[in-house]
C-alpha positions as CSV (number, residue, x, y, z in Angstrom):
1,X,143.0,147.7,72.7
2,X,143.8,143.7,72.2
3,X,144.3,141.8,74.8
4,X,145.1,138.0,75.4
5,X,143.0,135.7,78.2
6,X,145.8,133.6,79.4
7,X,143.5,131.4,81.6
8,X,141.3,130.2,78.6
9,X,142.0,127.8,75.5
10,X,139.5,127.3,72.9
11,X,140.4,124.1,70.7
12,X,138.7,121.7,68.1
13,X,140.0,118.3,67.7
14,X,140.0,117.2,64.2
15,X,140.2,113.9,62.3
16,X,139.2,111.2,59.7
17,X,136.0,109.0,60.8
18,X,137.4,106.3,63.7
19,X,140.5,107.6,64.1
20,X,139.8,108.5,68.6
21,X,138.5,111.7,68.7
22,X,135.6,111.0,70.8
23,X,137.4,108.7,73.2
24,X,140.4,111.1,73.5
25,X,138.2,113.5,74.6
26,X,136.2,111.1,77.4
27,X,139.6,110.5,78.5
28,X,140.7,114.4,79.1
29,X,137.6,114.4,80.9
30,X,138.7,111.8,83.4
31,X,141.9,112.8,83.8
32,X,141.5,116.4,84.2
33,X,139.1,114.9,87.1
34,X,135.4,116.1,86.0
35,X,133.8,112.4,87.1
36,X,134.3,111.0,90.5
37,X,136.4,108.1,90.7
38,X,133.5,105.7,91.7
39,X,131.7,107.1,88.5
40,X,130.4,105.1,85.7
41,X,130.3,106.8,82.6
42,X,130.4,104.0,79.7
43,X,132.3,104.6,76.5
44,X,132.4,107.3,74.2
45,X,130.5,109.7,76.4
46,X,130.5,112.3,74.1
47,X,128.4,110.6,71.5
48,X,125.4,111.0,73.4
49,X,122.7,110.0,70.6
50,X,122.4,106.4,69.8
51,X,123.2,106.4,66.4
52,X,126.4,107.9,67.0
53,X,127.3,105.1,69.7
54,X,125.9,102.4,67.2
55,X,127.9,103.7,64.3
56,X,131.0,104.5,66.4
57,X,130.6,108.0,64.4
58,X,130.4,111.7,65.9
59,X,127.8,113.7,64.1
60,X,126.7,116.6,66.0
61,X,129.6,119.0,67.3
62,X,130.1,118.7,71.0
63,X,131.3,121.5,73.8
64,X,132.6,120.6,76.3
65,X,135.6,121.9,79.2
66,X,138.4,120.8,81.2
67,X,140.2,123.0,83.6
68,X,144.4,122.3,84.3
69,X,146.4,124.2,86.0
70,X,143.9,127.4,86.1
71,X,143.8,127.5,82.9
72,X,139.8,126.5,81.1
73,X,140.0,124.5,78.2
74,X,137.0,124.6,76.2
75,X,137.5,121.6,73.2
76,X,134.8,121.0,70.6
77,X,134.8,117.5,69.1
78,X,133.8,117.6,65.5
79,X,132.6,115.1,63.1
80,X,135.4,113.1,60.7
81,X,132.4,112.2,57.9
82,X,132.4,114.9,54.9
83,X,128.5,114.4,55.2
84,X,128.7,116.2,58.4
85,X,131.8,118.6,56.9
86,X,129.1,121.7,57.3
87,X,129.4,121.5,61.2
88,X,133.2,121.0,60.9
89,X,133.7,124.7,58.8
90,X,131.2,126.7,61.3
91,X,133.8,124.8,64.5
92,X,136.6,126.1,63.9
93,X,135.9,129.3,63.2
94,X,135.1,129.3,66.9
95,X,138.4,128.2,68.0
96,X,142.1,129.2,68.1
97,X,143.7,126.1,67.4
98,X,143.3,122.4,66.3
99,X,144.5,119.0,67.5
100,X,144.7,117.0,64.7
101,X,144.7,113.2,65.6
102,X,146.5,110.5,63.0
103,X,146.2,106.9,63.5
104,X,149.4,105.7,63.6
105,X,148.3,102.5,61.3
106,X,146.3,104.1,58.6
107,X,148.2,107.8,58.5
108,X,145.9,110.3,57.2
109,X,142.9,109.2,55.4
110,X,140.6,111.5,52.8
111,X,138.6,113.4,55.8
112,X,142.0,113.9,57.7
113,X,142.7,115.9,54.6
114,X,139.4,117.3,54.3
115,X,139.0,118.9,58.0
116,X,143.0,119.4,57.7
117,X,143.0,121.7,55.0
118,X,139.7,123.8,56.4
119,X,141.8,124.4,59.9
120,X,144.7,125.8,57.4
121,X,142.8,128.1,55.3
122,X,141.6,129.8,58.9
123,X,145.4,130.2,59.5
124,X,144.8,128.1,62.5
125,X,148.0,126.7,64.4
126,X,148.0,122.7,64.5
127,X,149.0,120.5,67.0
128,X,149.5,117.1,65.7
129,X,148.9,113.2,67.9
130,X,149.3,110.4,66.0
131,X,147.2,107.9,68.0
132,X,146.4,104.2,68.4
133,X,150.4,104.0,68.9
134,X,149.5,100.8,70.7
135,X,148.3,99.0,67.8
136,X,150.4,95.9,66.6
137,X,151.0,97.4,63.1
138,X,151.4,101.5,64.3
139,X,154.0,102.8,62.0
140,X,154.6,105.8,63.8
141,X,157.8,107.8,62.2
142,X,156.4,107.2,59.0
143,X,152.6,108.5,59.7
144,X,154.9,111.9,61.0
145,X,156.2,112.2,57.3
146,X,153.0,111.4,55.9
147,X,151.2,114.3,57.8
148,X,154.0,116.5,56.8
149,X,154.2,115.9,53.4
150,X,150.0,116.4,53.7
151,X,150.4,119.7,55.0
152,X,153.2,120.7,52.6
153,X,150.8,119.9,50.0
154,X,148.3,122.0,51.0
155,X,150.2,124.6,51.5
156,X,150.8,125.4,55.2
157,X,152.6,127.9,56.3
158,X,156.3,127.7,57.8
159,X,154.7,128.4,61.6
160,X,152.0,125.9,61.2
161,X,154.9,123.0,60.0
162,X,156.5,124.0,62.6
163,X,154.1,122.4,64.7
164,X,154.2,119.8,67.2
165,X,154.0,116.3,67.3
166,X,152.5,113.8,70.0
167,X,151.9,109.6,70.1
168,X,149.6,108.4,72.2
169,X,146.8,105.9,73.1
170,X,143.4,107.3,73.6
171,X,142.2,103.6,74.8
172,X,144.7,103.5,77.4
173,X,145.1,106.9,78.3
174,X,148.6,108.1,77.4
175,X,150.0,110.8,75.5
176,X,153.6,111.7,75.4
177,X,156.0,113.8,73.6
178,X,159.0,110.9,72.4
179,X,158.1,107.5,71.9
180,X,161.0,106.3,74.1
181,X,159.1,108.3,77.1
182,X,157.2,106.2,79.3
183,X,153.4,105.4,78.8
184,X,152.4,107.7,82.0
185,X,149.3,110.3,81.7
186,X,147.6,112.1,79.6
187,X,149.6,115.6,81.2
188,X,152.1,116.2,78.3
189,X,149.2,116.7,76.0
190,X,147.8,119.4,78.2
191,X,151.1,120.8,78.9
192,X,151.2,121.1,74.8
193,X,147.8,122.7,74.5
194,X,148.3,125.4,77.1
195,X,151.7,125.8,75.6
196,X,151.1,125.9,71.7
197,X,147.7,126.5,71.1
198,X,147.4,130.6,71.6
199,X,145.1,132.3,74.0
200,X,142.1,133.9,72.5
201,X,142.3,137.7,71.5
202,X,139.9,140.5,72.2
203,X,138.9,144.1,72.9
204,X,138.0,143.8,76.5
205,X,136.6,147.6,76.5
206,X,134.8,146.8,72.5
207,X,130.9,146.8,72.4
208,X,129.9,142.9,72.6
209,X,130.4,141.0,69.2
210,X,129.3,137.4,69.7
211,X,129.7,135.3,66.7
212,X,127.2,132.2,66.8
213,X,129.4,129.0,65.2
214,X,126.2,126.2,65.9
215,X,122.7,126.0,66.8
216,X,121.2,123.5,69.7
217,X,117.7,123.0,70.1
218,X,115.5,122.2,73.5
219,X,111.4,121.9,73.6
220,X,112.0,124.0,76.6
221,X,113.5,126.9,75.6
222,X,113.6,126.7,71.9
223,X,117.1,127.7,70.0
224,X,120.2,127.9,71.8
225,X,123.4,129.8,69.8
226,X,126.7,128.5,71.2
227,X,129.9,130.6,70.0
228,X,132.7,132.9,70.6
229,X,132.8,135.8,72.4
230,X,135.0,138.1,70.4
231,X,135.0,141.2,71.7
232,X,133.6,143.1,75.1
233,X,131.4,141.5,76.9
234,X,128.0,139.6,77.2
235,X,125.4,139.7,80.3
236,X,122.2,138.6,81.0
237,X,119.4,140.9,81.1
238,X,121.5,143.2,78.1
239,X,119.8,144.6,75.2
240,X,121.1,143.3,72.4
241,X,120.9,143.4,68.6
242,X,121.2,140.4,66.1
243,X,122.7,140.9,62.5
244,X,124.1,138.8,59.5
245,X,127.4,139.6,57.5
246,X,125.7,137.6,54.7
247,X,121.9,139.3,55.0
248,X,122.5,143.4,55.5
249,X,118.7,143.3,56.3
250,X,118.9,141.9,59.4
251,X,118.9,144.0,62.3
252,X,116.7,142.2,65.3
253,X,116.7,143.6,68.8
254,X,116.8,141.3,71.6
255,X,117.3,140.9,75.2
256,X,119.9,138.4,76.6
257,X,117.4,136.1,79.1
258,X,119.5,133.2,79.6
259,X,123.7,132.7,79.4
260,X,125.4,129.3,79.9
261,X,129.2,128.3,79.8
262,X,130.7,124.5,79.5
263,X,132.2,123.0,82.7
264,X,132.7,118.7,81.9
265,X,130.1,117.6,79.9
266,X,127.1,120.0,81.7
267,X,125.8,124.0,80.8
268,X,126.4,125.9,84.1
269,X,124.5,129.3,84.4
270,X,126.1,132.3,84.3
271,X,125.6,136.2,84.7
272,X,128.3,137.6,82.1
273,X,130.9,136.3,80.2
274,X,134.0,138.0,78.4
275,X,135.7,138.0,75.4
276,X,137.6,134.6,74.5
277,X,134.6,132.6,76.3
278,X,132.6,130.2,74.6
279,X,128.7,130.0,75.9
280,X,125.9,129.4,74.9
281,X,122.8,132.1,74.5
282,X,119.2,131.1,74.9
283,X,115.9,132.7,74.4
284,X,116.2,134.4,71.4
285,X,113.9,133.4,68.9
286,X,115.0,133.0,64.8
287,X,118.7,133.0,65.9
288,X,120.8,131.4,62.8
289,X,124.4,130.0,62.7
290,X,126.7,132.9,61.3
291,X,124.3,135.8,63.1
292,X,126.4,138.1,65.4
293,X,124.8,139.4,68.4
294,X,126.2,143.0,69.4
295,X,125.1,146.2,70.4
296,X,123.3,149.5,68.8
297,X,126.7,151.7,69.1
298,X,128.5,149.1,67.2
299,X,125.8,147.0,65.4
300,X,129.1,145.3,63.4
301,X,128.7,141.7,61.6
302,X,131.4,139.3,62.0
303,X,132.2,137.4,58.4
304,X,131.2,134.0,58.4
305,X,132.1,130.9,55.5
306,X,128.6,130.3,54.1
307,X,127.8,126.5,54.7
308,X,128.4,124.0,51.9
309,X,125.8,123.3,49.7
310,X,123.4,119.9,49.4
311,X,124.9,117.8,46.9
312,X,121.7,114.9,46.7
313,X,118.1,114.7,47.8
314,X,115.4,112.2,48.7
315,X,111.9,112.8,48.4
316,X,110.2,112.2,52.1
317,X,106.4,111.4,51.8
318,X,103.4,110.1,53.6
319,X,102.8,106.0,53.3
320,X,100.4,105.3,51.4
321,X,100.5,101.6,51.2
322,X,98.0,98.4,52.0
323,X,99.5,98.6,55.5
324,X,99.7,102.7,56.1
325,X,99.2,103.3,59.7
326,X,99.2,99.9,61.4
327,X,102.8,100.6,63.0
328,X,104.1,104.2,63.2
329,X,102.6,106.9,66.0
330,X,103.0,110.0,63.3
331,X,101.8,109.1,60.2
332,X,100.4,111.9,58.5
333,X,102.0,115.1,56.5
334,X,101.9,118.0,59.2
335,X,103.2,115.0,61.3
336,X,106.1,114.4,59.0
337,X,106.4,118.4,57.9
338,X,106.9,119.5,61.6
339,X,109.5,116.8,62.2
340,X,111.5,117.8,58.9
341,X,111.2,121.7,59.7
342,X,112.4,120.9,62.8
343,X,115.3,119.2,62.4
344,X,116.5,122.4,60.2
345,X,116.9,123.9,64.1
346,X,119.9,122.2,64.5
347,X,121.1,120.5,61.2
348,X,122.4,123.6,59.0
349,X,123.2,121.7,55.5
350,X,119.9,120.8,55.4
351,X,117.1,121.8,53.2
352,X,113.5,121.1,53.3
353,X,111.5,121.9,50.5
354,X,107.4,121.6,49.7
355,X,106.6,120.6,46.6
356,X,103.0,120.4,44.4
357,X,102.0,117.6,46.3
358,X,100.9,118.7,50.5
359,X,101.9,115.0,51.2
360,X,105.6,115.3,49.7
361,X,108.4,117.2,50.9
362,X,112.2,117.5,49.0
363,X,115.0,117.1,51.0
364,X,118.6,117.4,50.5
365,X,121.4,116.5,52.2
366,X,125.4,116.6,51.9
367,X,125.2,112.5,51.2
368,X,123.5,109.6,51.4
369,X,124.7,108.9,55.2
370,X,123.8,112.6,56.0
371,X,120.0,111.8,55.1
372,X,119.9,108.1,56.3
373,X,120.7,109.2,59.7
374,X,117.9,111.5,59.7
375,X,115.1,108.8,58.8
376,X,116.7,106.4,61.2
377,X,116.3,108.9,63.7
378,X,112.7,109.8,62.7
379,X,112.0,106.0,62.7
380,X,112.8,105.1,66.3
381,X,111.0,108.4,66.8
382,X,107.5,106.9,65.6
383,X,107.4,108.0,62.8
384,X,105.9,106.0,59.7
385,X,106.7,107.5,56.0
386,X,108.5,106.6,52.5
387,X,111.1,108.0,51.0
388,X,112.4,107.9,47.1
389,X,116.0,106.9,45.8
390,X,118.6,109.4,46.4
391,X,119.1,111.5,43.5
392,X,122.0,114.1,43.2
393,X,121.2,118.0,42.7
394,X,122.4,119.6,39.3
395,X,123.3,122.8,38.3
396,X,123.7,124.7,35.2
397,X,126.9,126.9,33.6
398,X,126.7,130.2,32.2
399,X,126.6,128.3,28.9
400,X,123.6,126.1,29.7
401,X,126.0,123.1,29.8
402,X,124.5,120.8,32.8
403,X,126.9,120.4,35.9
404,X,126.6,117.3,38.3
405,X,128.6,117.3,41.9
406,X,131.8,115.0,41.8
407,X,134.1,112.7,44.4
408,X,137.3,111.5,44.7
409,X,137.2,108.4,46.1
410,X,140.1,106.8,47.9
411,X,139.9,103.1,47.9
412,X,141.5,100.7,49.9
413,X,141.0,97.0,48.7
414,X,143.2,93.8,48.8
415,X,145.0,92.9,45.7
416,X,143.0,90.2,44.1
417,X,139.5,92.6,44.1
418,X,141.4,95.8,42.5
419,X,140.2,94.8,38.7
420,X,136.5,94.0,40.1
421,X,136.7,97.3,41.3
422,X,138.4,99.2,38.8
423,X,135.5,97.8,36.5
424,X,132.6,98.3,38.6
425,X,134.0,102.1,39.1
426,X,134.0,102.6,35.0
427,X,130.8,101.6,34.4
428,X,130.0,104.1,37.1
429,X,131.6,106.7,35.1
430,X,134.2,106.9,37.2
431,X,138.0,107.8,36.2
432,X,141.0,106.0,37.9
433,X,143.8,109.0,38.7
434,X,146.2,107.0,40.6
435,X,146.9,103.4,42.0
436,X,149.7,102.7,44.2
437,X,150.9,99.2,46.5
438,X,150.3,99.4,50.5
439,X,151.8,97.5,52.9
440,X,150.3,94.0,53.7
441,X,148.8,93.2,50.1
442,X,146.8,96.2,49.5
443,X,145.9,98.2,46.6
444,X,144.9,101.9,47.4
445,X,142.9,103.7,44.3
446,X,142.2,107.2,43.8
447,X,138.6,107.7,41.8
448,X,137.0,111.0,40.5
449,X,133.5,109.7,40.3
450,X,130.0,111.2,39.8
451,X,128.0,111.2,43.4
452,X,125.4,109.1,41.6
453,X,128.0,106.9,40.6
454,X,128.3,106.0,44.1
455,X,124.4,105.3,45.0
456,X,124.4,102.2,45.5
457,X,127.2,100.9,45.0
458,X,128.7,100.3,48.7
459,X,126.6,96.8,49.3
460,X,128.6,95.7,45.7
461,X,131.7,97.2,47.0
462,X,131.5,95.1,50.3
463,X,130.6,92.1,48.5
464,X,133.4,92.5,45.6
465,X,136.1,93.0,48.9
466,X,134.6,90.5,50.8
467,X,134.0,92.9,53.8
468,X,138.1,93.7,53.7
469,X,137.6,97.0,51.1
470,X,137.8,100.7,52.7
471,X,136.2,103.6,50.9
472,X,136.2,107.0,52.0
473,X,134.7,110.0,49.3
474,X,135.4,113.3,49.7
475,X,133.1,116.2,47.8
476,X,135.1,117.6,45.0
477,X,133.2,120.3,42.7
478,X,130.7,120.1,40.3
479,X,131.6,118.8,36.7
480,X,130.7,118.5,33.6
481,X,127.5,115.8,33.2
482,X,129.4,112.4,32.6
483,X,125.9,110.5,30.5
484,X,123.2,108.3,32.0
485,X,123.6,105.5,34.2
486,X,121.6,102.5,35.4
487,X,121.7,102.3,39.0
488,X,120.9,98.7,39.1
489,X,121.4,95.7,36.5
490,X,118.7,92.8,38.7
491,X,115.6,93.7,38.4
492,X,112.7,93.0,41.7
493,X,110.7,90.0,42.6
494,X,107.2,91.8,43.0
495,X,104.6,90.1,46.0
496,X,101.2,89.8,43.1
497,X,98.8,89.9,45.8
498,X,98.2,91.0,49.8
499,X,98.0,88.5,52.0
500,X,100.9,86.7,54.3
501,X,103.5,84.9,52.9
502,X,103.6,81.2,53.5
503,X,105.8,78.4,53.6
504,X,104.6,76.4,50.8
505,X,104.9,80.0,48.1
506,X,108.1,81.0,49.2
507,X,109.8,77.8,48.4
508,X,108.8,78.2,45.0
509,X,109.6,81.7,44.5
510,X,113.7,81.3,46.3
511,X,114.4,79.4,43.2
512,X,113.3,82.2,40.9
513,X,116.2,84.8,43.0
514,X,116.8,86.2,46.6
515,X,113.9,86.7,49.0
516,X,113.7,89.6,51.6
517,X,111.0,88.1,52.9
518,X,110.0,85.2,55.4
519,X,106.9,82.9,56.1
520,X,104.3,84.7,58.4
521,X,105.1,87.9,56.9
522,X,102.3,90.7,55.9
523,X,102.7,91.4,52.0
524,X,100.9,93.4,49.6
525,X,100.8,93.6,45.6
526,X,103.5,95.5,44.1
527,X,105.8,95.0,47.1
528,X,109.0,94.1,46.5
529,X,110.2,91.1,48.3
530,X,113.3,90.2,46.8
531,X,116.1,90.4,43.8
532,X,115.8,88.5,40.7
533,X,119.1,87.8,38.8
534,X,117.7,89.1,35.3
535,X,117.3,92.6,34.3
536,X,113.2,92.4,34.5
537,X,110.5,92.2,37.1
538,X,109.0,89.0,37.7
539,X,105.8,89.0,39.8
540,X,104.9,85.9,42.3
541,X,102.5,84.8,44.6
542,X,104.0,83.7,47.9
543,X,100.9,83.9,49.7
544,X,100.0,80.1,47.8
545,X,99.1,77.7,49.3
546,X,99.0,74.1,48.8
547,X,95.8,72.3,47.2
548,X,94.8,69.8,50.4
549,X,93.4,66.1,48.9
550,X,93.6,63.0,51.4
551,X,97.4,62.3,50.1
552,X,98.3,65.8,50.3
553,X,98.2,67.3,54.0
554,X,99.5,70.7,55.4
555,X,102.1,69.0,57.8
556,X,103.7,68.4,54.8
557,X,104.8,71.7,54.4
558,X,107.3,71.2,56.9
559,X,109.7,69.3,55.2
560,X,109.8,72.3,52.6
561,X,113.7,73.9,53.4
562,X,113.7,77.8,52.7
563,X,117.0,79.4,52.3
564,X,117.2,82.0,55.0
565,X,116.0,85.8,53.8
566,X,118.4,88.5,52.9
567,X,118.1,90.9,55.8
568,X,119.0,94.4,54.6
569,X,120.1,97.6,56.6
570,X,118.7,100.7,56.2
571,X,121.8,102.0,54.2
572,X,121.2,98.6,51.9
573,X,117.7,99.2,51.6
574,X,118.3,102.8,50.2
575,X,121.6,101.2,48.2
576,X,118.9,99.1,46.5
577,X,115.8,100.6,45.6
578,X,115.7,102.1,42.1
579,X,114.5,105.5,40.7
580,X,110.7,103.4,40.3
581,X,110.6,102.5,43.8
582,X,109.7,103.4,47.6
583,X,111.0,102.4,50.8
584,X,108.3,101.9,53.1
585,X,109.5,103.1,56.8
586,X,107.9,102.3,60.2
587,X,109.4,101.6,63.4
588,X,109.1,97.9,62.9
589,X,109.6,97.2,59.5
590,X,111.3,98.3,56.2
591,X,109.9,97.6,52.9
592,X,110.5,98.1,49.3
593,X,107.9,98.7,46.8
594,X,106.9,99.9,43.6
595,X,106.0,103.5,43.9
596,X,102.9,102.5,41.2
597,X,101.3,99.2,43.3
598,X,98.7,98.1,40.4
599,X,100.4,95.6,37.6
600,X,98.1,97.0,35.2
601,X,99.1,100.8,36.2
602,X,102.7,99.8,36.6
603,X,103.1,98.3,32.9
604,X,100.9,100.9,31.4
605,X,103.3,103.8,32.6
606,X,106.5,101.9,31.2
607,X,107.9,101.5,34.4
608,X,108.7,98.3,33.9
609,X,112.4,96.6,33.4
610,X,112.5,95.2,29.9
């Protein structure tokens, strides 16, 4: 028989990219009083990995629980990026509710619509708080009709627009139910979660059905499955069986060893859990997201939304340039294939694939910021390799007819870049489907767009809006193959010989286009080590130097000016380099090259730009 556990509330909180999330959630935490007063805790405490404090991004879904008034709260903060959307579908079918936070300046954005829509389709109830109410341009009432008309078009039910609303200021810890109220606590937003967001529903007397929604990883104790308990219970030391509603093969027995619930931000130890809970399992080995552990008597899978596919891959691959070795700690291909098979612990839209060569490995990714996160992470691990251009996956039809994946992009950009963009976009093979004014001279675009037409293009896009252009993508389908495209129109300065750059070659090269590159720097032939402005490759020597004769002296070369080099990110570096080129990774340095290094090889193989 159902029955409803009024002292627990399982919730996500949903949102586009940079719209609070993670610091609404550090400030529940305080409030609800899991740090000490005296407690230092820095910002964002939920992004715990580096990257996601550097990019102000969550990607990894985080547990964690507050307790008010008796009653647990366990809330899962999920990532905004549709690169990371595969961890947002497994979340919420974990939960019983959402909180869907709006920034009261922007309104919803592409991913509020994205993760919006998902928590709809589950039939989950939504609980809405338009934040950053403290911002100098917060429009408010008019972000309310915005989210409305949002879920109207997208179908909602009449029970989840009837839904309530909230304003508040994550950043100064507020949340309150009128905007005349005063700006007090964060209470009236836990007063609407105990209140609106149901209690979880189970069958206390059931067999154990324990659905696993996400996958952790530890050296120590190897995969841990957090999820829902749905029905009975779950105890350490029970035998156990472990099944898949999407693989009728599976059927593993195991023994529950170690059981762990969320209290703040830490994994307390328990002996049993019961239905409504959300813990996490260790100690089983080969446990995937969507497997259900239960019992022999009722060996029952739970239905699970299969993950999103890959939509674009890089190929990963040992260095083998001039300077392989000299910097990275794991250099080699079981280093690098241990590292990648690893990360498919944790990361479920991943896929890692070997191919003909032992020292290359495929891997594919929902985007290009899925995958760059993964080899920053894998650089400040160590690890030295180089990886290809990004290149989408395609698919076939019934008919034969070749299918590419496709985005609509939603493009932000002041008035005076919208035709540099609109033209930039069609040569993409992009097709403009709307354009409509904003507020405060803006011009917001709606693209459908090949995912290749995006490679690339985000360092032009920045340029084109001077740094004032937002673009947000969101994964639409696959379509019908739109015709070839050149990724690039400049073609690469090449380095013609190994050596270190000097003073004396570089100031004749900058005249020739932009360098990457400066004085004292290790080079190598068939390195890239800048952009020319014409379509071909032009080769140089910068490691040159200066015939000596009594009138002609070294010191001299000090009165040489260099323009200062173009230093390029990560994401710029793998915006740049074209299908014939590598990007050389180590932890100190990244470098372009040709993926052929000899001239003679190079020009033989028609690789080169005419």
């Amino acid at each position: 028989m159902l029955k409803k556990r009024e002292d627990v509330r399982n919730v996500a909180i949903i949102a586009h990219v940079d719209h609070g999330k993670t610091t609404l959630v550090d400030e529940l935490l305080k409030q609800s009083g899991v740090f000490r007063d005296n407690q230092d805790i820095g910002v964002r405490v939920m992004d715990s990995n580096p990257i996601e404090r550097e990019r102000g991004i969550t990607i990894l879904a985080k547990n964690t629980a507050v307790s008010y008034n008796g009653v647990k709260i366990n809330i899962v903060d999920t990532p905004g990026h549709a690169d990371f959307g595969g961890e947002v579908e497994r979340i919420l079918k974990m939960v019983d509710g959402a909180i869907l936070l709006v920034d009261a300046f922007e309104g919803p954005m592409p991913q509020t619509r994205f993760v919006l829509q998902r928590a709809l389709e589950l039939r989950l109830p939504v609980l809405v708080v338009v934040n950053k109410i403290d911002k100098p341009q917060a429009r408010p009432t008019d972000v309310v009709d915005e989210v409305l008309e949002l879920m109207l078009d997208l179908n909602a039910s009449d029970e989840q627009l009837d839904c309530p609303f909230l304003f508040a200021s994550s950043k100064n810890g507020f949340a309150k139910k009128n905007l005349e109220d005063p700006d007090v606590d964060m209470k009236p937003l836990f007063e609407s979660i105990i209140d609106f967001i149901p209690a979880p529903e189970g069958d206390p007397d059931e067999e154990t059905q324990l659905l696993v929604s996400t996958i952790d990883y530890n050296e120590f104790v190897g995969r841990i499955g957090i999820g829902k308990v749905e029905n009975g219970k779950i105890k350490v030391n029970q035998d156990a069986l472990v099944v898949n509603h999407h693989n009728p093969d599976k059927r593993k027995k195991v023994r529950i060893t170690k059981l762990y619930s969320f209290d703040g931000l830490k994994r307390v130890d328990v002996d049993e859990a019961s239905f409504g809970d959300i813990v996490a399992v260790s100690g089983i080995e080969d446990l995937h997201v969507g497997d259900t552990i239960c019992t022999e008597k009722n060996p029952a899978p739970l239905p699970f939304q299969k993950i999103s596919e890959p939509t674009i891959s890089m190929d990963f691959m040992v260095n083998d340039s001039p300077l392989a070795g000299t910097e990275g700690k794991f250099v080699t291909s079981r280093h690098i294939r241990d590292r990648l098979f690893r990360e498919l612990n944790t990361d479920v839209s991943l896929r890692v694939e070997e191919t003909d060569s032992a020292d290359c490995f495929k891997v594919s990714g929902r985007g290009e910021l899925h995958l760059s996160v993964l080899v920053e992470t894998m650089r400040r691990e160590g690890f030295e390799f180089a990886v290809s251009k990004a290149e989408v996956i395609y698919k076939t039809d019934e008919s034969g007819k070749q299918l590419e994946p496709m985005e609509i992009a939603y493009i932000d950009v002041p008035e005076e870049a919208t035709g540099a963009v609109i033209q930039k976009l069609t040569q993409r093979k992009g097709t403009l489907n709307g354009m409509s004014p904003l507020a405060s001279g803006y011009t917001r675009l709606e693209f459908e767009i090949p995912s290749r037409g995006l490679i690339g293009y985000r360092g032009e896009f920045l340029t084109d809006t001077k740094g004032n252009g937002i673009l947000n993508t969101e994964f639409e389908g696959y379509g019908e193959y739109r015709g070839d495209l050149n990724y690039r129109h400049q073609g690469s300065l090449i380095a013609f010989e190994q050596g270190e750059a000097v003073t004396y070659g570089l100031f004749q090269a900058q005249n020739r286009g932009v360098l990457f590159i400066g004085p004292g720097e290790k080079v190598y032939s068939g390195m890239v080590i800048g952009q020319s402005p014409k379509s071909e490759d032009i080769e140089l020597n910068v490691c040159k130097t200066k015939h000596l004769s009594n009138t002609r002296t070294s010191s001299s070369d000090e009165a040489l000016k260099l323009v200062p080099k173009k230093i390029m990110s990560l994401e710029q570096c793998i915006d740049f380099i074209d299908t014939d080129e590598l990007l050389e990774v180590t932890p100190e340095n990244l470098r372009i090259r040709k993926k052929i290094l000899d001239p003679t090889a190079r020009k033989r193989a028609g690789f080169n730009r005419k």
